[in-house]
C-alpha positions as CSV (number, residue, x, y, z in Angstrom):
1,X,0.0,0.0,0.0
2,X,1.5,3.7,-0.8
3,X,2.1,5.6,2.3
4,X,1.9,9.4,1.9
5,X,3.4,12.2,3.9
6,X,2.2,15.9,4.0
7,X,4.0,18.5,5.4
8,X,0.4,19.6,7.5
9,X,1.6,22.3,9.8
10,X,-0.2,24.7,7.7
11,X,-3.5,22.7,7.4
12,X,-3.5,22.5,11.3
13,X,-2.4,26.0,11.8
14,X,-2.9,28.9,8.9
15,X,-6.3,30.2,8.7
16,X,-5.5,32.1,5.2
17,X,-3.9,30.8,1.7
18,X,-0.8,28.2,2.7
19,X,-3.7,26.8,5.0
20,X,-6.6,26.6,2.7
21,X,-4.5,24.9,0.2
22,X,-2.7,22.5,2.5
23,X,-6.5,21.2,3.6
24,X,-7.5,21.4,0.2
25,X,-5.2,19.1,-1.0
26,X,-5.5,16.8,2.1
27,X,-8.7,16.8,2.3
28,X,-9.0,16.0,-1.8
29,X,-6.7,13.3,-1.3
30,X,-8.9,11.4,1.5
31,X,-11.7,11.6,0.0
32,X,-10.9,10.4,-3.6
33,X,-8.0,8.6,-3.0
34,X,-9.0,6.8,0.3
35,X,-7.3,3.1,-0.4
36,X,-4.1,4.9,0.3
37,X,-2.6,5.5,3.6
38,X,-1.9,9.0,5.0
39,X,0.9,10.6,7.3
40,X,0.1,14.5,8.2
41,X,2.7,15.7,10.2
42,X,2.7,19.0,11.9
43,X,4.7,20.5,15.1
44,X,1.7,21.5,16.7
45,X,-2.4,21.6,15.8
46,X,-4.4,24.4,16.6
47,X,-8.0,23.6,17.7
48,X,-9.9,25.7,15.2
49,X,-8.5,22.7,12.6
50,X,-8.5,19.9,14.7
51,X,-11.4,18.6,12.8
52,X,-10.9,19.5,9.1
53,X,-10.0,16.2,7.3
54,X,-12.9,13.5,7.2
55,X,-12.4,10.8,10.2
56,X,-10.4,7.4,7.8
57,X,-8.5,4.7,9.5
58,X,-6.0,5.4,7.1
59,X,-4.6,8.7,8.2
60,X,-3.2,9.7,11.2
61,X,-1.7,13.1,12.3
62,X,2.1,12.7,13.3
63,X,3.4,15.1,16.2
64,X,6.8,15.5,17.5
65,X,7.7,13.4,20.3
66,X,7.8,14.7,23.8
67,X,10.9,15.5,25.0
68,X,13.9,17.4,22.4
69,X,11.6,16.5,19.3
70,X,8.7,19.0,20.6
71,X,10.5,21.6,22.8
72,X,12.7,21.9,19.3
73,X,9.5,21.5,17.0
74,X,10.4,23.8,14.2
75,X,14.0,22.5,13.8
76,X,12.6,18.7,13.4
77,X,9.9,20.0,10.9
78,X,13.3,21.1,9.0
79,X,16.1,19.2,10.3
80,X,14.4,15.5,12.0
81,X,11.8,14.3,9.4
82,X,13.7,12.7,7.0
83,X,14.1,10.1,9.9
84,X,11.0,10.2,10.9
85,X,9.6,9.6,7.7
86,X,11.7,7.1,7.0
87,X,10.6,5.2,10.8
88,X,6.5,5.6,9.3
89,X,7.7,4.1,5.9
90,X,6.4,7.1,4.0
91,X,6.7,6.3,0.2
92,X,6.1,10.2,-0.6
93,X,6.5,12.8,0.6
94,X,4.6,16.4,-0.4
95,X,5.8,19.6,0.6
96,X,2.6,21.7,0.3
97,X,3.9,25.6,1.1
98,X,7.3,26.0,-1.0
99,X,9.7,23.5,0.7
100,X,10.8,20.4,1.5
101,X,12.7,19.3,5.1
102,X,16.2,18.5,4.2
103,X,17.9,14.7,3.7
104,X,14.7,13.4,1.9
105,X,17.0,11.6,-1.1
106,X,19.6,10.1,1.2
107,X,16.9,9.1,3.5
108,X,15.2,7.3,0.2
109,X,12.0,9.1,0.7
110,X,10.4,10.6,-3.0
111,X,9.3,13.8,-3.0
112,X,7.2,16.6,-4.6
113,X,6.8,20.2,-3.5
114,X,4.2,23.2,-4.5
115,X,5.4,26.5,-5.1
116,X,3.1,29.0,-5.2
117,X,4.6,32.0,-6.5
118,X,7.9,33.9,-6.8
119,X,6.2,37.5,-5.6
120,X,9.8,37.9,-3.8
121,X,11.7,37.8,-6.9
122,X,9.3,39.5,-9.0
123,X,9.0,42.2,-6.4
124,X,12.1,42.0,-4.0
125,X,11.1,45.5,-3.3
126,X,8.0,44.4,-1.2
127,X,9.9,42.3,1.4
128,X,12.7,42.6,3.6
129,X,16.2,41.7,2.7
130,X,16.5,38.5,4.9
131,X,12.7,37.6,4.3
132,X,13.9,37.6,0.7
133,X,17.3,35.7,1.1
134,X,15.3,33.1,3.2
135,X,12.0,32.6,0.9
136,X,15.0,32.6,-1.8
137,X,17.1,29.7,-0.3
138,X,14.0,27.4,0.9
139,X,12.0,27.4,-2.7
140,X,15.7,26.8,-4.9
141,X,16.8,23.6,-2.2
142,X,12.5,22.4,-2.5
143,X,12.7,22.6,-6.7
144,X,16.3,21.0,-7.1
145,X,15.7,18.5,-4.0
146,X,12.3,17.1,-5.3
147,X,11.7,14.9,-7.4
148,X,8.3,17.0,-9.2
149,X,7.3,20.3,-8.7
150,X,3.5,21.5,-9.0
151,X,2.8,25.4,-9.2
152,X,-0.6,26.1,-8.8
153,X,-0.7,28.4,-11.7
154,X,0.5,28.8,-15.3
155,X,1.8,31.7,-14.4
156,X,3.8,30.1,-11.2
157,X,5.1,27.7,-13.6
158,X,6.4,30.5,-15.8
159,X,8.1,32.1,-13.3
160,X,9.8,29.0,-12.0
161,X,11.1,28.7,-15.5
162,X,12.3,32.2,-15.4
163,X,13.5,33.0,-12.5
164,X,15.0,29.4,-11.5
165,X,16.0,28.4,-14.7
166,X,13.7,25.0,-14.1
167,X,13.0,22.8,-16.7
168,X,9.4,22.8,-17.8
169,X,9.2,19.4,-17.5
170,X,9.6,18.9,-14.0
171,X,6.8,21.2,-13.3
172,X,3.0,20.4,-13.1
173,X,0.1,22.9,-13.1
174,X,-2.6,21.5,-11.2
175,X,-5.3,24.3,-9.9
176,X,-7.3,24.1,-6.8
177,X,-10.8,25.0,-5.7
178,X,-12.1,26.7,-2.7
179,X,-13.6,25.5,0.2
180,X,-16.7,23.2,-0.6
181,X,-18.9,25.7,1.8
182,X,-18.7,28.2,-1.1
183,X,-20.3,26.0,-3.6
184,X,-24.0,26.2,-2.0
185,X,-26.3,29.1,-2.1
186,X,-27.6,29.7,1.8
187,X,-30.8,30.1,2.8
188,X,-32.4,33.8,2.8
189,X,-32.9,33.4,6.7
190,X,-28.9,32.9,7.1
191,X,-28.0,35.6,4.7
192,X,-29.9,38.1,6.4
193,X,-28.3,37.0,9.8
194,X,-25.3,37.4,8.5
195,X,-25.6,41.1,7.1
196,X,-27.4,42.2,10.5
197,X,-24.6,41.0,12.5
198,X,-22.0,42.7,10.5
199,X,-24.5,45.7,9.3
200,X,-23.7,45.2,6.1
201,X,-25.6,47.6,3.6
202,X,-28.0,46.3,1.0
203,X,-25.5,47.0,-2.1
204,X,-21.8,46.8,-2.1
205,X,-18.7,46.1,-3.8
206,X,-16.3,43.6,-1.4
207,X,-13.0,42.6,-1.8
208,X,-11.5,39.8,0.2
209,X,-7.7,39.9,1.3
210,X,-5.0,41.2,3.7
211,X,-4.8,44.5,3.5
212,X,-1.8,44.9,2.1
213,X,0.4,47.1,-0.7
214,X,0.4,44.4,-3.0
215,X,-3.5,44.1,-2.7
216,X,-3.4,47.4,-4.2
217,X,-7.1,48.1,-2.1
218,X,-6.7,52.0,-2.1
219,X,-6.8,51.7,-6.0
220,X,-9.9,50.3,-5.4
221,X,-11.1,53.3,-3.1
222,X,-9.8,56.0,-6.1
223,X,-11.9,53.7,-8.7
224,X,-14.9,53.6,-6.7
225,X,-14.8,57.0,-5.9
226,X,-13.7,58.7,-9.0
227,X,-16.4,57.1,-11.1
228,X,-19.3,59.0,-8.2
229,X,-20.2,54.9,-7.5
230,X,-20.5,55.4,-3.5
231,X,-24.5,56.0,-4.2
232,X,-24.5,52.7,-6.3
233,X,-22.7,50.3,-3.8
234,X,-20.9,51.2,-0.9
235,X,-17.3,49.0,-0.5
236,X,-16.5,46.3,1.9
237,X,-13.3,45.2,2.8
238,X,-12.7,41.7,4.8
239,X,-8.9,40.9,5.7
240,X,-6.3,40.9,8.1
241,X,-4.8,44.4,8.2
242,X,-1.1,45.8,8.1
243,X,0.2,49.2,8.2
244,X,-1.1,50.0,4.8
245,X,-4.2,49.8,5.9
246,X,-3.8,53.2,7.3
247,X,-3.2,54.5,3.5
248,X,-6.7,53.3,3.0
249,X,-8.4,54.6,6.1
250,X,-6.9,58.4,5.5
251,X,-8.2,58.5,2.0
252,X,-11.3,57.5,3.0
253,X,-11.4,60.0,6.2
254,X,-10.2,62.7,3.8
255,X,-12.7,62.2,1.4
256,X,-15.9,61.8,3.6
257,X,-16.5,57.9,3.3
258,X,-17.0,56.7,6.5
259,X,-20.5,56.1,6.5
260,X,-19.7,54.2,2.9
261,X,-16.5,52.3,3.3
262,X,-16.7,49.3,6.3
263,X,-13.4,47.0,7.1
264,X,-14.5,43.7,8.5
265,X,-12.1,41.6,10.6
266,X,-11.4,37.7,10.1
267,X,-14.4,35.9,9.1
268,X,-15.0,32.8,9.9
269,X,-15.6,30.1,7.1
270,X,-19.2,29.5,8.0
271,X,-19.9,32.8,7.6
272,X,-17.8,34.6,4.2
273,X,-19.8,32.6,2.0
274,X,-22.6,34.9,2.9
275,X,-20.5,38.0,2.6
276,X,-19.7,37.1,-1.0
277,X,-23.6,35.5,-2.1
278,X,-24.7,38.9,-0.7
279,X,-22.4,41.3,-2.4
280,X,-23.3,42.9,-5.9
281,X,-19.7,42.7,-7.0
282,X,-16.4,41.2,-6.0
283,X,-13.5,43.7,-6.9
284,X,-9.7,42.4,-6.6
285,X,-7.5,45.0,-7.8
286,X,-4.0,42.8,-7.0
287,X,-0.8,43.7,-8.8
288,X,0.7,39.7,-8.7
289,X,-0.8,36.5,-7.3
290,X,0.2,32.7,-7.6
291,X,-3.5,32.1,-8.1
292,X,-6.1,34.1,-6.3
293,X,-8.5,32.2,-4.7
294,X,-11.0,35.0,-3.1
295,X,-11.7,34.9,-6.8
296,X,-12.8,31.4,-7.2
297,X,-14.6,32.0,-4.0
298,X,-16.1,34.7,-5.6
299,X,-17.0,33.0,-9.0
300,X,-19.1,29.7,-6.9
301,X,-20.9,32.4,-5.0
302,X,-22.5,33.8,-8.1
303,X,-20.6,37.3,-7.7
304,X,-19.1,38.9,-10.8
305,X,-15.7,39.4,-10.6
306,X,-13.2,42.2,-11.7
307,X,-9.8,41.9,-10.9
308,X,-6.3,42.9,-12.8
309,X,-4.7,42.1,-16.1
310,X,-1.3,40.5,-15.9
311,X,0.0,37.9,-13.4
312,X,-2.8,35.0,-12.8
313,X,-5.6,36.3,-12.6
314,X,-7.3,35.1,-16.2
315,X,-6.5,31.6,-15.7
316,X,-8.5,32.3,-12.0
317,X,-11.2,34.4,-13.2
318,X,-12.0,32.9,-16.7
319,X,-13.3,34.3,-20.2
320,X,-15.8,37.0,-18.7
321,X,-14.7,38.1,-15.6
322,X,-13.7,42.0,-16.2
323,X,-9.8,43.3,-15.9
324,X,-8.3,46.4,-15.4
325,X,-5.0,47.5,-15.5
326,X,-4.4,47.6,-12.0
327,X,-2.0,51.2,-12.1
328,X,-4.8,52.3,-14.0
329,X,-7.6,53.7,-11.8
330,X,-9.8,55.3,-14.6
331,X,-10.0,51.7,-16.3
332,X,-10.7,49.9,-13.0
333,X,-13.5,52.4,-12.3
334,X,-15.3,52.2,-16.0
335,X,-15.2,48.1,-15.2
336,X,-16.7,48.7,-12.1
337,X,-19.5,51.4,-13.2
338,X,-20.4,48.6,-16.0
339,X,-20.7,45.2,-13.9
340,X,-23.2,47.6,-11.5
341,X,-25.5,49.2,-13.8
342,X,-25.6,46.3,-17.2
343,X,-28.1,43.5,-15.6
344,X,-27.2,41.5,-18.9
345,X,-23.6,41.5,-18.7
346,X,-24.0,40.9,-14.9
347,X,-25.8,37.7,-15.3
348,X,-23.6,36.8,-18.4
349,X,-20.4,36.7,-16.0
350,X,-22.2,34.9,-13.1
351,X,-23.2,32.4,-15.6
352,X,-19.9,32.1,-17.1
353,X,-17.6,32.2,-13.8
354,X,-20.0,29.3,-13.0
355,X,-18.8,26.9,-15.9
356,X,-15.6,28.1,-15.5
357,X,-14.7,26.9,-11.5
358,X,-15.9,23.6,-12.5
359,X,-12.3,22.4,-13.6
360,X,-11.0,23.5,-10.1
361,X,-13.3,20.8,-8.3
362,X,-11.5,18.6,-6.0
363,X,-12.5,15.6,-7.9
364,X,-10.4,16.5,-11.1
365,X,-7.4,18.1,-9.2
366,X,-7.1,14.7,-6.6
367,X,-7.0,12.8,-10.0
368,X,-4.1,14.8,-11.6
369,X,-2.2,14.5,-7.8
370,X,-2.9,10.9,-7.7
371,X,-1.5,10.3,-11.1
372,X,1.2,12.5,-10.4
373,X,2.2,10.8,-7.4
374,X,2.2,7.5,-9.2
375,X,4.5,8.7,-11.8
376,X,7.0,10.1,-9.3
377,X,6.9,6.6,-7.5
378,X,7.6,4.5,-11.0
379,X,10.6,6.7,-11.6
């Protein structure tokens, strides 16, 4: 029987990207694959995720021992698991956020590793110098350590290419989907808890992510407000924020907004997928993702989408979802003033964006894993 290893610490403790896709792929793989056995090992589990993968005899969460291995967890997430995959008999091992512990080939464990994007290379100027060095150093030992690569994007894959000088054919794109609690339309009685509890008005725009430079949210704010569209829809922000949030907050203080701009704090999965079924558009303005899954959350709620030109964001969004430039407020507000006021081209991109998520359903992606996995093990 093949014995699989995930690096879970992620799954069991990230409630944003590296998290959703690490219990996406997990997750996937039980479900669809569940003849196989399963190692998740993680150097601690945080009890908002203690229950995310679907109860199997076949997979079991791996710990550090007590003693050295736990009071030194990080260093054996790096440093100790080749042994200790080696002591479960893992056949395969997948690195699931951009690296891979070191003394997998000597140890004679196979291994594949997902990169999801190269944002510190393209843009060195948005991170710190040792944050950069570091990210820099763990993604080039993962690519030339393992023995496949899948990027979650085209574009990821590109960049690999570019900027690492990989060969193509070591690399895999295989997509992934959001969180099945996006793919149901909720009840009117739970939608209309949900906006009382936040307050949420009866139209707005809402963009999902951490509030951020590379977000690019204040273009957002100049769009909205240039085009005269704060009567049409006010704007809702939901994410994590950083000091650039405080860019966003003075424009709209300067400008008089208040009563039309509202920042949300973390939302829990059981309740964003009301946020997005209630909003009247879905607006992310990003200069560079690996993927961007707020829009595929975006497209299964049945919320058109406009995001940027460039970077991912096509392959995420699909045929007729709307781009702008994102340095170019003018064109993001145009996009914006026509997905709010043409009822035909608004029900034209939530029919669309509906066929177009399909391909990122876990069914399809756990196949292409699967026969990935089996390929890396014949080798």
């Amino acid at each position: 029987m093949i014995r699989i290893g995930y690096d879970a610490k992620r799954a069991f403790n990230n409630t944003s990207g590296l998290g959703n896709y690490s219990r996406f792929v997990i997750s996937s793989q039980l479900e669809h694959n569940p003849e196989q056995e399963y190692r998740l090992f993680t150097p601690k589990v945080n009890t908002l995720f203690k229950d995310f993968y679907p109860a199997t005899p076949t997979a079991q969460v791996v710990l550090p021992q007590p003693g050295l291995q736990k009071r030194l967890a990080s260093l054996w997430r790096v440093f100790g698991m080749a042994s200790t995959l080696r002591s479960h008999q893992i056949n395969l091992y997948h690195g699931l956020s951009n690296e891979l512990p070191y003394g997998l080939t000597r140890a004679g464990v196979k291994s594949v590793v997902t990169i999801h994007d190269l944002i510190f290379l393209r843009f060195p100027e948005l991170y710190k110098p040792l944050d950069r060095l570091i990210y820099t150093q763990k993604v080039k030992y993962a690519c030339q350590q393992s023995d496949h690569i899948v990027s979650i994007s085209e574009q990821t894959r590109q960049d690999l290419i570019t900027y690492l000088k990989i060969d193509g054919s070591r690399i895999s794109v295989v997509y992934q989907d959001c969180d099945p609690v996006f793919h149901q339309p909720l009840s009117p009685e739970h939608l209309q808890q949900v906006k009382t509890k936040f307050n949420l008005p009866h139209s707005y725009i809402v963009c999902v992510g951490t509030l951020e430079k590379r977000k690019n949210q204040l273009q957002l704010l100049k769009a909205w407000h240039q085009q005269g569209l704060a009567d049409a829809a006010h704007v809702v922000f939901v994410g994590r924020k950083t000091p650039y949030a405080a860019e966003l907050e003075n424009f709209v203080q300067q400008h008089g907004l208040q009563a039309k701009v509202h920042f949300l704090p973390y939302i829990s999965f059981q309740e964003l997928p009301a946020i997005f079924q209630l909003a009247r558009l879905f607006v992310y303005p990003s200069i560079f993702e690996g993927f961007g899954i707020p829009i595929v959350e975006a497209l299964n709620s049945g919320v058109p989408v406009i995001t940027s030109t460039g970077s991912c964001f096509q392959e995420a969004g699909g045929p007729k979802s709307l781009y702008a430039n994102p340095a170019d407020a003018t064109a993001l507000g145009n996009q914006m003033a026509k997905a709010l006021t043409d009822e035909a081209l608004r029900q034209e991109m939530i029919r669309a964006g509906h066929v177009h998520v399909q391909q990122f359903r876990a069914a399809h992606t756990a196949a292409q894993l699967q026969q990935l996995y089996e390929r890396v093990l014949q080798k």
